[in-house]
N, C-alpha and C positions, 0 to 999 in steps of 0.2 A: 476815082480816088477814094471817095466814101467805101464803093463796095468793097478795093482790094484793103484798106483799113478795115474794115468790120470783118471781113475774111481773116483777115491776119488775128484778128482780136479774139473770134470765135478759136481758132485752131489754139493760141495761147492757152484760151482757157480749157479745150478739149484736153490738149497736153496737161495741163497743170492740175485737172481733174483724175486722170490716166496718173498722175504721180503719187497723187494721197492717196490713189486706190492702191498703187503697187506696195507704198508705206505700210498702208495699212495690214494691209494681206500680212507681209513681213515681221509686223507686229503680233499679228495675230498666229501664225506658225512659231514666230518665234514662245510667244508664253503656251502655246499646244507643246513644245517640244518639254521634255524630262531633265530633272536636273541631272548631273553625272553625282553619283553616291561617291560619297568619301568612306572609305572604311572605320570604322568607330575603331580607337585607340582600347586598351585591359583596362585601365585605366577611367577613362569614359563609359563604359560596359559597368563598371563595379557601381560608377556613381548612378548610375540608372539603377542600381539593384537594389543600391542604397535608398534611392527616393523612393521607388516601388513598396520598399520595405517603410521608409516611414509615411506612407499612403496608408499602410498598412494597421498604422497607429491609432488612425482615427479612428477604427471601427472598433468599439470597444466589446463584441461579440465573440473576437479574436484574441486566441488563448497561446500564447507560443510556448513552447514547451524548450528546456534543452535537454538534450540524448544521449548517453554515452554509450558508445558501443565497442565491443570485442570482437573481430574478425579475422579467419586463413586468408591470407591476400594472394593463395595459389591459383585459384580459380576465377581471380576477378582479375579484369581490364583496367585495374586503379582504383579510386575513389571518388573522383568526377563524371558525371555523366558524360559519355560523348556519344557515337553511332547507335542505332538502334540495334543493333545486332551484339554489340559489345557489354556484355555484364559487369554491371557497377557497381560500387558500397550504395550509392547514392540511389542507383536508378534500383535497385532489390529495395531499402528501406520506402523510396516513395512508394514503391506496387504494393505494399503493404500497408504503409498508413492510408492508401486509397481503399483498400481491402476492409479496413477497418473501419474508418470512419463516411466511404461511401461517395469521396468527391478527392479530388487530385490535390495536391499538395509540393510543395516546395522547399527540401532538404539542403543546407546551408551547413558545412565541415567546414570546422578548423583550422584544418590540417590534410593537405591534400598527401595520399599513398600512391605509387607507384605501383603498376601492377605487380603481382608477388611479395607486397610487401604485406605485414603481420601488423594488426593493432592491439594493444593491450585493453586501451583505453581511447577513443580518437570521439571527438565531441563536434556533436550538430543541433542544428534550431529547426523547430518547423513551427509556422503557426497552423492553429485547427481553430474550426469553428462549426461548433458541436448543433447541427442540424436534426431534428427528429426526423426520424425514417415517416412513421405514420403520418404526419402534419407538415411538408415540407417549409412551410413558411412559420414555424414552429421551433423559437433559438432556446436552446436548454442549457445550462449550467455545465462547466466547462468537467470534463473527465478530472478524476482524481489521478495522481503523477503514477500511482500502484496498479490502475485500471491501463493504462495508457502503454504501461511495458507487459504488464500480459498478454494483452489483445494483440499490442506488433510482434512480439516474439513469436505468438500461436502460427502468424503468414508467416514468418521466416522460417520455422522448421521446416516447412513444408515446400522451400526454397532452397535445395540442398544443405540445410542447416550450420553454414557455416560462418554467420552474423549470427550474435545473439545484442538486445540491449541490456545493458547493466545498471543502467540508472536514469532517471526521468526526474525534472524539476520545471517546477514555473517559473517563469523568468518576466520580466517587466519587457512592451513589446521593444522598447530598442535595443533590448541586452543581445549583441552581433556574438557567434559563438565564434570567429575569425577575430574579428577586433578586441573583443576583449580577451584577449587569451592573454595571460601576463608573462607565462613560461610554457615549455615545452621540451619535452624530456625522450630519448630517442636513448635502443638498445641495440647492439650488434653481437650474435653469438656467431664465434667462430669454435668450431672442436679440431683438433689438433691431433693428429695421429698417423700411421702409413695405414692404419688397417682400414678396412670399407664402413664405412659410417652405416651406423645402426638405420632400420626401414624406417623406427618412430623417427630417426631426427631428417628424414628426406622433406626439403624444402623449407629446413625450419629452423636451419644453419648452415656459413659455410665450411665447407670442409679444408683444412689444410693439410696436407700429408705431413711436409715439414713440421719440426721441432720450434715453437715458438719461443723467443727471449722475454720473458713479461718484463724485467726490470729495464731492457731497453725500450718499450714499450710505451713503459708510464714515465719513462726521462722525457722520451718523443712528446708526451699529453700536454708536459709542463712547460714546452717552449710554444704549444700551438692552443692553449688555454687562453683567452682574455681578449683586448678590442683591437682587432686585424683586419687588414684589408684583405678579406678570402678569395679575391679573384682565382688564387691557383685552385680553390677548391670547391668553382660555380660552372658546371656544366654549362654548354651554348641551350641557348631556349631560356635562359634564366631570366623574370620578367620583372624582378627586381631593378629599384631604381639604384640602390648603389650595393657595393659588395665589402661593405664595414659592417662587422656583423660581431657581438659580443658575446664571447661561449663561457659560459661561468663555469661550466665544470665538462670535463674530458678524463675519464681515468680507463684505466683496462684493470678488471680482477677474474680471479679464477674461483670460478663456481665448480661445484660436482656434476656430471656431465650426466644429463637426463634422457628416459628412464634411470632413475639410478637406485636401486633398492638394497642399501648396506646390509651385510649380516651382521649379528648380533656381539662376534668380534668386532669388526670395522667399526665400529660403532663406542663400545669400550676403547678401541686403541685411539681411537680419532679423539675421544674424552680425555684420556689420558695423555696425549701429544697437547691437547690446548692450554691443559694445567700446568704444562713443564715449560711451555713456550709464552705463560702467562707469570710465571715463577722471577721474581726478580733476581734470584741469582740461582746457577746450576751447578751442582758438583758432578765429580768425573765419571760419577757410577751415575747421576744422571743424564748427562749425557752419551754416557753410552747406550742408556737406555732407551734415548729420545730416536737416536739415529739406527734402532733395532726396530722402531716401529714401521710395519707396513705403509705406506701411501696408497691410497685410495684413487689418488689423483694421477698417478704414477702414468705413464706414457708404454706405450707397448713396446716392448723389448727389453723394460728395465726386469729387475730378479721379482719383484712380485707378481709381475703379466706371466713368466712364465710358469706361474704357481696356479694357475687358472686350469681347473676342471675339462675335460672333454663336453662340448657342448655351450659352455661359457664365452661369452661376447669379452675381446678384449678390451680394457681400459682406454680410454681415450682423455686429451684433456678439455678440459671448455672454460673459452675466457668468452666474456661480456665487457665489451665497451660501453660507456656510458658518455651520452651527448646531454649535457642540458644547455639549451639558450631562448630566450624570448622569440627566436626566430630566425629560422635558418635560411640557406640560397639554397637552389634547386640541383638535388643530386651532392649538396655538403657532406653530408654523414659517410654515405657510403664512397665518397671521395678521401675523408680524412681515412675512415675504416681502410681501406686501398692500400695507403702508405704506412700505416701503422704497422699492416700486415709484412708489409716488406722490410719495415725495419725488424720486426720479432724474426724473421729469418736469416735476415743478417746482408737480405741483397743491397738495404741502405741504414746508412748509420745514422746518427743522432744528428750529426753537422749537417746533412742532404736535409733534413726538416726544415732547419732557418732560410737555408737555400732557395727550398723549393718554394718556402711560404713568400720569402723576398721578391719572384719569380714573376709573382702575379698574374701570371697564366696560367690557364688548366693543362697545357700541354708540357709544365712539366711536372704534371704531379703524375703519380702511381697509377695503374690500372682501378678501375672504381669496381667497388665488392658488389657480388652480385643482389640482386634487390631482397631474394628468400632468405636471408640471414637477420635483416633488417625488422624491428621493432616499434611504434609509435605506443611509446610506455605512458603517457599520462600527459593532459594539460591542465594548466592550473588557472585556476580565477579567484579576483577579490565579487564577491558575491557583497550587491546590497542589504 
């Protein structure tokens, strides 16, 4: 009895040994094993760039500069860095401030463009920390903001020259050239004509053959001006959290349609029409006078196009839209531009605008204008 007791007691225990072993194992496989990655949210990804950046604060050896630059957005991939293969606003100006100052760096816009789209003015941050070449452990006093745009400009010609910067400033390290932007002001040229648009303005507006209506136009501006819910006019991809969005100013005018080099008539008579149209009151012999004067602006086929020379480019017209808002949704501009465009034709009227804005879909808004038309004209800051 003893033995088959102490038998049974050893095996107990042999089993209950055999169990924490297999626990264990188990335990142990288990914390060897990798966690499953969760995808980081736009959102999560900014706020890391953000703490990166005020890491960045501490090191007071570090100079941030902000940038203003001018750019043909024909040639470029956008304004974001993405593939290696793909040429950026972004990834051109870092090979450059690498070029110049000798160590890698990290370029921060405003204002993200679209590939083919055109900057006036489009603003970014980088910080630098001005290293001696000969003494690497050797920190020197930060570049002057005049030194800083000659030297990147020098890389950039020599990058098919079609960034240039126009302006350098110091800035305090947390001054964000995204977050602090207070406005944002966006250009759209359309030229308006049947005849083939001139080589200079290839890629640099778009073309409408049609006859445009400007007064229906800017009726359109004044119903789609002010605090909307723009769903109808937020592209899919839009990473925006919501689509209220406040446009302080929407207008369409008609400029002279560039190159444009008046002769020295065009020029008296254009003087002369602004005096009589600035005249608070006209008599009958000036009004006849007024409506004797040529148009400059004139559209091809009217009686002054066919007074045009052998050899002579016919007249076309050119309107400019104007967007200003603290901040748009993605593909907005060239969404609203779309519809505007189709009401100056007459394919949708002034009532189709409330309609379509009520709609709160993109899918019923207008064809969206092509991106080479499109302008990023200037942002604004309150500077400390």
């Amino acid at each position: 009895m003893q033995t088959s007791s102490s038998s049974s007691s050893s095996s107990y225990t042999s089993n209950g040994e055999h169990s924490k072993r297999c626990i264990s194992s188990l335990l142990e496989s288990s914390c060897l094993e990798k966690p499953l990655k969760i995808p980081k949210t736009k959102e999560e990804e900014e706020e890391e760039e953000e703490e990166e950046e005020l890491m960045s604060e501490k090191n007071p050896r570090i100079q941030r500069y902000l940038i203003a630059i001018e750019y043909i957005g024909t040639r470029f991939s956008g304004s974001q860095k993405q593939k290696a293969e793909c040429r950026t606003v972004v990834g051109v100006l870092e090979e450059a401030f690498h070029k110049f100052i000798g160590q890698p760096v990290s370029v921060s816009c405003s204002s993200r463009t679209d590939a083919g789209v055109h900057a006036l003015s489009n603003v970014c941050h980088v910080d630098v920390e001005r290293i001696s070449k000969r003494k690497p452990g050797e920190v020197l006093p930060a570049h002057e903001p005049g030194v800083v745009r000659k030297a990147v400009n020098h890389f950039l010609q020599k990058n098919e020259g079609d960034i240039t910067v126009i302006d350098v400033r110091c800035v305090p390290s947390d001054f964000h050239a995204r977050f602090k932007a207070q406005e944002r002001t966006y250009f759209y040229r359309l030229i308006s004509g049947p005849e083939p648009l001139s080589t200079f303005e290839k890629d640099r507006a778009w073309h409408v053959s049609e006859e445009l209506d400007l007064a229906s136009m800017q009726k359109a501006c004044r119903i789609l001006v002010g605090h909307h819910d723009f769903s109808s006019f937020r592209a899919s991809g839009c990473q925006a959290k919501s689509p209220i969005r406040t446009l302080d100013e929407l207008n369409v005018s008609e400029l002279a349609s560039t190159p444009y080099f008046p002769s020295i008539v065009e020029r008296q008579n254009s003087i002369l029409e602004q005096d009589l149209l600035n005249s608070s009151c006209l008599s009958e012999n000036e009004l006849s006078l007024k409506s004797s004067i040529p148009n400059p602006y004139s559209v091809t086929g009217s009686s002054n196009s066919s007074n045009k020379g052998f050899g002579q480019l016919r007249s076309h017209r050119c309107f400019v839209v104007t967007a200003r808002a603290r901040s748009f949704l993605y593909h907005q501009v060239r969404l609203l531009v779309g519809l505007l465009k189709c009401v100056g034709t007459g394919n949708l009227k002034t009532d189709d605008v409330q309609r379509i804005l009520n709609a709160k879909t993109v899918t019923a808004a207008s064809p969206m204008a092509p991106a080479y038309g499109l302008y990023l004209g200037n942002v604004k800051y309150e500077f400390p």
